[in-house]
N, C-alpha and C positions, 0 to 999 in steps of 0.2 A: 184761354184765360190770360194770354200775356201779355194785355192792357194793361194789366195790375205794375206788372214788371216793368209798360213804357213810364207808368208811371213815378216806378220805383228807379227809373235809369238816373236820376242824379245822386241817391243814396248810397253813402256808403255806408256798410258794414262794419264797425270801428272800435274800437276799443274807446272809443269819446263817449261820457255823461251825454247821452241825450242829443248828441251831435248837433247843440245852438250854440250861439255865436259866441259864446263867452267861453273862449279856448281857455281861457288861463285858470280854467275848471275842470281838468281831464285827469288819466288815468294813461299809461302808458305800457299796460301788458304789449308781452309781442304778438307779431302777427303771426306766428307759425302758430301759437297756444288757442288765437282767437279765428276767429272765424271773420277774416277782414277781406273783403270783396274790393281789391286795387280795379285802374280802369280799366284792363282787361278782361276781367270776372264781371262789370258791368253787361257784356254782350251775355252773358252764358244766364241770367236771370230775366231774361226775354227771351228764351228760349223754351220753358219749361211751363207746363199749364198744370199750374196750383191752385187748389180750392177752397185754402184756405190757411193760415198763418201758421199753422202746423207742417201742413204739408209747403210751401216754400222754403221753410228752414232745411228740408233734404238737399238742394241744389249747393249745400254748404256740406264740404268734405268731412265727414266723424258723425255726420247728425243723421237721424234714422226717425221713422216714426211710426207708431202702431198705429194701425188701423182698426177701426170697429164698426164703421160705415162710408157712408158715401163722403163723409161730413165732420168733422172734428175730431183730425188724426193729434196725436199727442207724441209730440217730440222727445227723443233718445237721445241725450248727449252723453259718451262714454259710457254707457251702460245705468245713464239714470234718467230717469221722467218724472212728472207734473210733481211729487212732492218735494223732489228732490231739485227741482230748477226753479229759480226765481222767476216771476213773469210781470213786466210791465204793459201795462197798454196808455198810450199818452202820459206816462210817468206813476199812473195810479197803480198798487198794487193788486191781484186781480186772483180769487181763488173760485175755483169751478162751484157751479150748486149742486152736484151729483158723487155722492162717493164712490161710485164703481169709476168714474171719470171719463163719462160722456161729454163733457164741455171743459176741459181741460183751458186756464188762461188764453192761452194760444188762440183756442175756439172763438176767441173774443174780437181776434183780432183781421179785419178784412181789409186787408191788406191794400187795396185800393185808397185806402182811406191816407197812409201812413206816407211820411216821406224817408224816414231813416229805418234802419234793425239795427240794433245795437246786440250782438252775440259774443259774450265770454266762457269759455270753457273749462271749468274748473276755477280753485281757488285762485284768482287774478287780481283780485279787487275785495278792499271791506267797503268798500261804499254805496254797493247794492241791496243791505237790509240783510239781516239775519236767514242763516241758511245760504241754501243755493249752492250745496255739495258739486254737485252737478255740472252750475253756471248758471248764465243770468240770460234773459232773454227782453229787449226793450223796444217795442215798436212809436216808432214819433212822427209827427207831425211838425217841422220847420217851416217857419214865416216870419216873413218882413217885410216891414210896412212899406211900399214901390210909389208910385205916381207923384200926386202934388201939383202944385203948380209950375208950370217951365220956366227953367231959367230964362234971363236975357238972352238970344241969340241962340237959344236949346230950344228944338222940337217938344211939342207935347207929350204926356207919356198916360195913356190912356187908365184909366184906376180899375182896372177889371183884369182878371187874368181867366179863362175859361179853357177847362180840358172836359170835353166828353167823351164817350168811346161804347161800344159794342161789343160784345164776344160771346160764341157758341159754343161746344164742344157735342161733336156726332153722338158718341157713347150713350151718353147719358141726355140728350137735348139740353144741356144744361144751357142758359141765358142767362145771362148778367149784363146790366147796365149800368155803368158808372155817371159820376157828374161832380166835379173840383170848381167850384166857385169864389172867388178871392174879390173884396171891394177893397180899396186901400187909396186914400188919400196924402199920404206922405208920412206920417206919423202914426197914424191906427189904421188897423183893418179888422177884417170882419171875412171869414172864410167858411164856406160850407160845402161837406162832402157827403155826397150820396152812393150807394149802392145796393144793388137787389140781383138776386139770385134765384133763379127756379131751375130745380135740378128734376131730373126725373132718374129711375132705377138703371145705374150704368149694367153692362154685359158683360161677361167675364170670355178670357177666353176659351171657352167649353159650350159660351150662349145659355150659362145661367144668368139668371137678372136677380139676384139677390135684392132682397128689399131696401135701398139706401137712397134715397128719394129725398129732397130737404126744400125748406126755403129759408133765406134769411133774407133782412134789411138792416145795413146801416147808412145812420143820420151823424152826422155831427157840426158842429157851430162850435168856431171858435173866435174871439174876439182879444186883440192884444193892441196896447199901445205902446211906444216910443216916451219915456219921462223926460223934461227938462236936463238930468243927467246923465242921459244914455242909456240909462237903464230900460226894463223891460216888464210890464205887466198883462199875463195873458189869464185868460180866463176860458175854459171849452167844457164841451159836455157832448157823449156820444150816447146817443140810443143802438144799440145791437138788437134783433129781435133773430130768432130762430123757430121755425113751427114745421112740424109735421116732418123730425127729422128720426128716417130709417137707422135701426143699429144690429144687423144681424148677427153681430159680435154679442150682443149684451140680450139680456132677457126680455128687456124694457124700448121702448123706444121715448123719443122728446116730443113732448103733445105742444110746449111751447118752452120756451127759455128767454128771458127778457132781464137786457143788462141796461144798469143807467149807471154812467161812467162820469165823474166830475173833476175836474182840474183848477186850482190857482197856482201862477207860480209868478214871482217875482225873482228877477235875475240883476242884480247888481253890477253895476262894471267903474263903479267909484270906490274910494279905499272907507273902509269903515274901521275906526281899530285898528290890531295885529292886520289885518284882511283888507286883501289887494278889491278880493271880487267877494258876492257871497249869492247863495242860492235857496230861495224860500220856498217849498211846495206843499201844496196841502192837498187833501184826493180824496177822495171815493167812492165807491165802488157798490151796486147794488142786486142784487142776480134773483129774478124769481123764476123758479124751474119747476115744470111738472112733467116726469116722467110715470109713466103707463104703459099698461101691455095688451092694450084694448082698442085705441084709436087709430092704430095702424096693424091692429091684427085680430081676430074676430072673435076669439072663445073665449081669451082669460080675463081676469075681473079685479089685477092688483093695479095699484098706481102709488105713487110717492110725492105730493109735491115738497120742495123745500126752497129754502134761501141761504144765501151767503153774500154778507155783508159786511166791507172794508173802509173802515177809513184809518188817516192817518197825516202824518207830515214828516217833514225831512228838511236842514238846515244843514246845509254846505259852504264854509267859508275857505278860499283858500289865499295862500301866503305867496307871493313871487312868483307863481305855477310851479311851484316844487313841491307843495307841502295842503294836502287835503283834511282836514279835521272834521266833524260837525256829530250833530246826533238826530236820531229818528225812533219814529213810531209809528206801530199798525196794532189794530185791533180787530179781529173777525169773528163773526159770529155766525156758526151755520145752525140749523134748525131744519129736522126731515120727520114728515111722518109717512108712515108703513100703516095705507089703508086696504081692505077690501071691498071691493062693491060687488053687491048681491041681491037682484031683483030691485035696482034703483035704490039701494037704502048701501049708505057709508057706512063700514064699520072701521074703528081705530083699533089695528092690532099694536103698534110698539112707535116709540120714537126713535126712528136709526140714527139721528144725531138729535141727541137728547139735550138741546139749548146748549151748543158745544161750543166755547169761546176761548180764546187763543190770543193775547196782548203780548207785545214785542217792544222792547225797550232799547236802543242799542246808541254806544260812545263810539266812534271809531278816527280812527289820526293813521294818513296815508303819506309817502314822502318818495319823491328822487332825489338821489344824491350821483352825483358825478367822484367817481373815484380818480378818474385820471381821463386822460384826452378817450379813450378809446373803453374804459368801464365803468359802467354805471351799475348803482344800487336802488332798487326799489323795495321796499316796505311797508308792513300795513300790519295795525291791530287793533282787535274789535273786542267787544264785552257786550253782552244783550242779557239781560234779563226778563223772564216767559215765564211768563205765568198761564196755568190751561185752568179751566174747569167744566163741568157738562151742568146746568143748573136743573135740567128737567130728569135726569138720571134715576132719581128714588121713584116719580112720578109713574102712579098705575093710569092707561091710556084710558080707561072704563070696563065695563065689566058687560057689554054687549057681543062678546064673543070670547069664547073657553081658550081663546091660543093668544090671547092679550097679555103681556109683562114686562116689567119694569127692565129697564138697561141694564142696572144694576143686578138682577136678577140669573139673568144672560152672562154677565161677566163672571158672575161667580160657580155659574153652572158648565162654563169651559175652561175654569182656572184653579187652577189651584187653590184649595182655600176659600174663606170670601172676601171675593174682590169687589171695591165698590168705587166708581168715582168720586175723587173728591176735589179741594185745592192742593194745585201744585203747583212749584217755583223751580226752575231752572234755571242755572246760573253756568253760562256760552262765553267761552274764548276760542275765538276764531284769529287768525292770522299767516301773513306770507311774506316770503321775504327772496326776491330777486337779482341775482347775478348776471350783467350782460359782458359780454365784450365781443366790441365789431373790428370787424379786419377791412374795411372800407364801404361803400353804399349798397353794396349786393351781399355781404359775406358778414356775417354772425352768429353769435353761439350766446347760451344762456341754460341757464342750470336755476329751478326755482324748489323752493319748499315749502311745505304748507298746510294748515290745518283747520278744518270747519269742525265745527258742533252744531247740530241739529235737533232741536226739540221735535218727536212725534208729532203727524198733523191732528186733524179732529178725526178721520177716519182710522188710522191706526191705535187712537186712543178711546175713541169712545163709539165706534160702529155698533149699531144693534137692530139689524136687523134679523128680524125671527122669521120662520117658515114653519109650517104643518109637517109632521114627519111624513117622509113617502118609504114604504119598506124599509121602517124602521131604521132609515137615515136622517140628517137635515143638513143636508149639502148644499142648501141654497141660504142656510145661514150664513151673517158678515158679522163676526163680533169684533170690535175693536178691541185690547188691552189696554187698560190704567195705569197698571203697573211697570208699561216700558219706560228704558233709560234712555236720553239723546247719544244719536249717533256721534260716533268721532271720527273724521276724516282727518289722514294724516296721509298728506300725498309729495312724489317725488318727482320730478319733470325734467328733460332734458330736449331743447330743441336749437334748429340750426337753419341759418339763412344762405345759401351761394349758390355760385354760377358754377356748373360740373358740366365739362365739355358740349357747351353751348346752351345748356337747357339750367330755367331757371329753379331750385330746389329748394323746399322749406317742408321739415316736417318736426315730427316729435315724440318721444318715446314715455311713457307714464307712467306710478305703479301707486296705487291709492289703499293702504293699511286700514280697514275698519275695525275699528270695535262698536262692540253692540250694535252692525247693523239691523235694522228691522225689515224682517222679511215673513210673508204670510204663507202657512201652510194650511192642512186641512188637521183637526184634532184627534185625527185617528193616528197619526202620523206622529210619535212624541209619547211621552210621560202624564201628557195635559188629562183630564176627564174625560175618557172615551167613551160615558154614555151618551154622548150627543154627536157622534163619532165623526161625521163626515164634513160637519160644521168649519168653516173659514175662518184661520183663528191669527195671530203674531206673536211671536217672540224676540228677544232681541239676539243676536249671534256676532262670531265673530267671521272677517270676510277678506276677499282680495279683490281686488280690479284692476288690470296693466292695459295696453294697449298702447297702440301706433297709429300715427297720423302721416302720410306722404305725399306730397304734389310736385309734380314736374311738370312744367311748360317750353314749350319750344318755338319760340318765334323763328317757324321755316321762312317767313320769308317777310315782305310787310307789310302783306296781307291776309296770310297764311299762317295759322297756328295749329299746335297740338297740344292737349292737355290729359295729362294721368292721374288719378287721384286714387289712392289705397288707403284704407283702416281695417286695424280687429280689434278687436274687443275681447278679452279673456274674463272670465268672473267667475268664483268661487267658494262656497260656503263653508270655511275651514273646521265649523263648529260640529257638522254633520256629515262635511266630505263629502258636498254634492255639490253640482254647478249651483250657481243664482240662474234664476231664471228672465228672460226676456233681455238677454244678449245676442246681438248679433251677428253673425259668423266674419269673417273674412270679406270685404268687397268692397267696390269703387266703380270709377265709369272713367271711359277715355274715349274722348271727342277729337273733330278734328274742325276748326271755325273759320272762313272766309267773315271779313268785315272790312267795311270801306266808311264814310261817313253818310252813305244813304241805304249802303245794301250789306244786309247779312247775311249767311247760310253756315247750315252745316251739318253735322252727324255724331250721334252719340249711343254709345253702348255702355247700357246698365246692368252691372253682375252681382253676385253672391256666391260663397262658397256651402258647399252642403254644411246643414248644422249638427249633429249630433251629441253636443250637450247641452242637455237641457232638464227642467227640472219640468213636471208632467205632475204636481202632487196640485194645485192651481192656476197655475198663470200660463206655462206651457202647453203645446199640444200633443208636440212629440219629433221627432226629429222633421228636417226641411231640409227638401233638395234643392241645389242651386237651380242657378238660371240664368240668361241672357237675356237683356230686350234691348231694341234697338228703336233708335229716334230721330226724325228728320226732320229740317225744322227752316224756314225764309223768314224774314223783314225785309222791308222798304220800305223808305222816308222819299215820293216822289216828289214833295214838296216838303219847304217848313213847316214842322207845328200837324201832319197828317202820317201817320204809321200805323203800316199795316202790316203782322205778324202770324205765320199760321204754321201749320206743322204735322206730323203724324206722331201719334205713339204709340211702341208694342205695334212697331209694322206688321211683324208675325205673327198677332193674335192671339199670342204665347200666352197659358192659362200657367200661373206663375202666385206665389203666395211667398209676402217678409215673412220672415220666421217670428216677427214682434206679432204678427197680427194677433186677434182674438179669434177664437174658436171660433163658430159659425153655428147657433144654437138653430137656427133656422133648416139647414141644409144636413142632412144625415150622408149624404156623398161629399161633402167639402171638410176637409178637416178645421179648415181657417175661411177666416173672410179672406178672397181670393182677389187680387190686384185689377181693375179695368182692362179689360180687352184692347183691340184696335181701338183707336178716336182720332179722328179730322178736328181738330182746332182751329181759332180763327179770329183774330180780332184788329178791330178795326178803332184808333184816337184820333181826335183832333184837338190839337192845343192853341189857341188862338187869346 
């Protein structure tokens, strides 16, 4: 699959808004905090066969990702996922149609399609939209307009740019087809990207074939011109389509999932006002999802379809490139219903997101300031105001089956009290504030502080999904709380840049203060109403999260590299004195990279340390033994504009399972969905 990554070989990883042309619009987190891919780290994401935007982001040191099938893993940074990380796709904001989070943002994103990742980790930035404890995740698409007519005395310059490409993977037969089309006549173009995917059920190494089987398509068009003033107006729209995709982490599997994605943005590079440059974008986002447990499995009779649907806009003017201001808005609205089908005939038992809607209002003003030759200060504060409400919440689904009830109903039969949704207003300050000082072009230090607030999603507030008791449980109940408070993230950072006896070193040390995290247990577990005992419920708590980040590189020689990369991640429930759950132990990978300008090679070992904290009352399985795997992997460019990339992975066949995975509802021997076995990779581009 590492087409995607020839692809992706001009992108940086950065700490830049969107990495287009209008620099004097950026953000200047450091690179030890971010997840910034220098041209070094461009070989090592051609190396790696990813299957999708989730799983690419692993090749980036501190990021991890749970698995639930073949197909839309869901990114871990520091100890936090999908609610807790901001997610872009070509600038629109982007939230999954599945509350268990099946299709997580990320899922969205096929990576063939994109030319940048924009990856920040933790509070670095106010100018990614409210929330995003975690960090911000921003996949792009860069273009400019090329051809035209030839100068006097200049060669022609042909108005077409074309990359196609090929790639397999053994495991799983999985086939992907790419296709990058660009028309440009000097001032506008017009670009289209294709991609399609047919996966079939990878093997584990044990020679179980777990069900994770998928296909997807993406399309996208995009169209942008050149204005009289240099300025920029683009316009794109991406179809994503997902069908017949396996989760033997989840109960349910994806019968189809269909995103329609929309972009304007206009980028200023004339002075307007106070404003040097300014940035206009408007998005959204559309998701229609049906999952079931029927079309790809033969006896049960539930299915859910739902939507989640974004839009929004964002105005960014900035002052001399020192000084960011603007304000933004999103509005999402999800909607699920909880059917059973029974001899051909639909019955509506509950709405599990009860017309759930979520509006986001935010001010924010970002600044560098130079304190002296050698330290700088960076700054940023934000204010959002949220407002939730669930509109279909009172509403009884019908009365064509004895186990039909209202949301409301639900909330108040796991809470305390009666709980019932209603309107609510949350009122978010978020902000950070940065200290550098460099001891020359290799060697830095920085010390940052910082604080998010998070309003609850639509899942943790207004989840209702109901099940028939089985032995006098209902374990497979998901009731959201109304009644929770937004999280407060108040985090510490210290990280450092230099050269230590030949080898280059940057890493970073973390410790992130929560109150009122929200975290799910089951309601037997707690004070809550234990006649419905087994039921999946939230609370809000108080928490800890530290961790380390480490990389070391070694240019043996010069062509000869080595690289180490170490994180842990610690998390802790201070309110109950139990770990958090879905932390990752101890582990990193160290490679060893021959690279010339036509030929790569090289070797890489992937590790973890055994896990044994863990919380086991929902989201855990129970403890996880480490592991090793090991990775071999060629390029060659024998011409311009032709590369070809292939590789092994999990030489050893090594049957190996992250400790993030999900349980394995399918498999009564597997405790987890268990990681790909051996796979021959292989891909073949032409850029012409």
């Amino acid at each position: 699959m590492n087409y995607k990554y020839t692809i992706l070989s001009l992108a940086l990883i950065s700490s830049q808004l969107y990495a287009e042309d209008l620099t004097d619009i950026q953000i200047s987190a450091p690179a030890s905090s971010n997840a910034v891919i220098q041209n070094e780290a461009i070989q090592d994401i051609k190396t790696r066969n990813a299957i999708d935007g989730g799983d690419l982001l692993q090749s980036i040191n501190g990021i991890q990702s749970i698995r639930k099938g073949g197909h839309g893993l869901d990114p871990v940074i520091r100890g936090q996922s999908d609610q807790r990380l901001n997610t872009f796709i070509g600038g629109a904001m982007i939230y999954g149609g599945c509350s268990t989070k099946m299709d997580v943002g990320s899922t969205y994103a096929n990576v063939e399609s994109f030319d940048t990742i924009t990856v920040i980790k933790g509070t670095q930035s106010v100018i990614y939209g409210a929330g995003g404890p975690g960090g911000i995740v921003s996949y792009d698409r860069v273009t400019e307009p090329f051809g035209g007519p030839a100068a006097k005395g200049q060669a022609s310059v042909s108005p077409f740019k074309i990359k196609i490409g090929q790639t397999f993977d053994s495991n799983a037969e999985t086939k992907t087809s790419i296709a990058d089309i660009t028309y440009s006549t000097g001032r506008s173009y017009l670009r289209y990207n294709l991609g399609y995917t047919d996966s079939g059920n990878y093997e584990t190494g044990t020679g179980i074939k777990p069900k994770t089987e998928y296909r997807t398509s993406n399309n996208a068009i995009t169209y942008g011109s050149r204005l009289g003033d240099g300025s920029k107006l683009e316009f794109s729209y991406t179809d994503n389509q997902q069908e017949n995709v396996g989760y033997p982490g989840l109960k349910m599997d994806i019968a189809y999932s269909h995103a329609d994605i929309y972009n304007v943005k206009y980028h200023r590079v004339t002075p307007i006002g106070m404003f040097t440059s300014m940035k206009i974008e408007l998005f959204n986002s559309d998701i229609d999802h049906l999952m079931d447990n029927y079309t790809m499995r033969s006896t049960n009779t539930m299915k859910t379809p739902a939507s989640s649907d974004t839009y929004g806009w964002r105005i960014i003017g900035a002052v001399d490139k020192t000084v960011r201001m603007g304000i933004d808005y999103e509005h999402n609205t999800r909607d699920a219903e909880q059917n059973m089908v029974i001899s051909g005939t639909n019955r509506h038992l509950a709405y599990s997101w009860p017309g759930a809607e979520i509006s986001k209002l935010g001010f924010f003003y970002e600044a560098d300031k130079a304190l002296s030759n050698d330290r700088t200060m960076t700054y940023g504060l934000r204010w959002d105001r949220v407002d939730t409400d669930a509109t279909r919440a009172a509403l009884d689904p019908g009365d064509d089956h004895a186990a039909q009830v209202t949301a409301n109903s639900l909330y108040t039969a796991h809470y305390t009290g009666t709980v019932t949704a209603s309107k609510r207003d949350f009122n978010n300050y978020s902000g950070f504030l940065r200290l550098k000082k460099s001891y020359g072009p290799m060697s830095s230090y920085y010390l940052s502080l910082s604080r998010n607030e998070r309003t609850p999603d639509a899942t943790e507030l207004f989840n209702a999904k109901t099940s028939m008791a089985m032995g006098g449980k209902y374990r497979d109940r998901h009731i959201g709380n109304p009644n929770l408070d937004s999280e407060k993230h108040t985090t510490i950072e210290l990280g450092f840049e230099k050269m230590l006896f030949g080898n280059h070193v940057n890493g970073n040390i973390y410790y992130n203060d929560i109150s009122d995290y929200i975290t799910t247990y089951r309601a037997s577990d707690g004070t809550y109403n234990n006649t419905v005992n087994d039921a999946r419920i939230y609370k809000n708590v108080d928490a800890n999260i530290w961790g380390y980040e480490l990389k070391m590189k070694r240019q043996i020689s010069t062509n000869f590299s080595s690289t180490l990369n170490l994180n842990y991640t610690y998390g802790n429930d201070d309110t109950q004195n139990r770990p958090l759950p879905q932390i990752m132990p101890f582990s990193g990978d160290i490679s060893l990279d021959y690279q010339t300008a036509s030929i790569n090679y090289g070797f890489r070992a992937n590790f973890a340390d055994t896990q044994d904290r863990f919380d086991s009352r929902v989201l855990d399985t129970g403890r996880t033994g480490g592991y090793t795997v090991y990775d071999v992997y060629f390029g060659v460019e024998p011409t311009p504009g032709i590369r070809f990339n292939m590789g092994i992975s999990n030489i050893t066949d090594k049957r190996y399972s992250v400790h993030l995975n999900n349980a394995n509802v399918l498999d009564a021997s597997a405790d987890r969905v268990d990681e790909p076995g051996r796979s021959f990779w292989g891909a073949l581009t032409y850029d012409f």
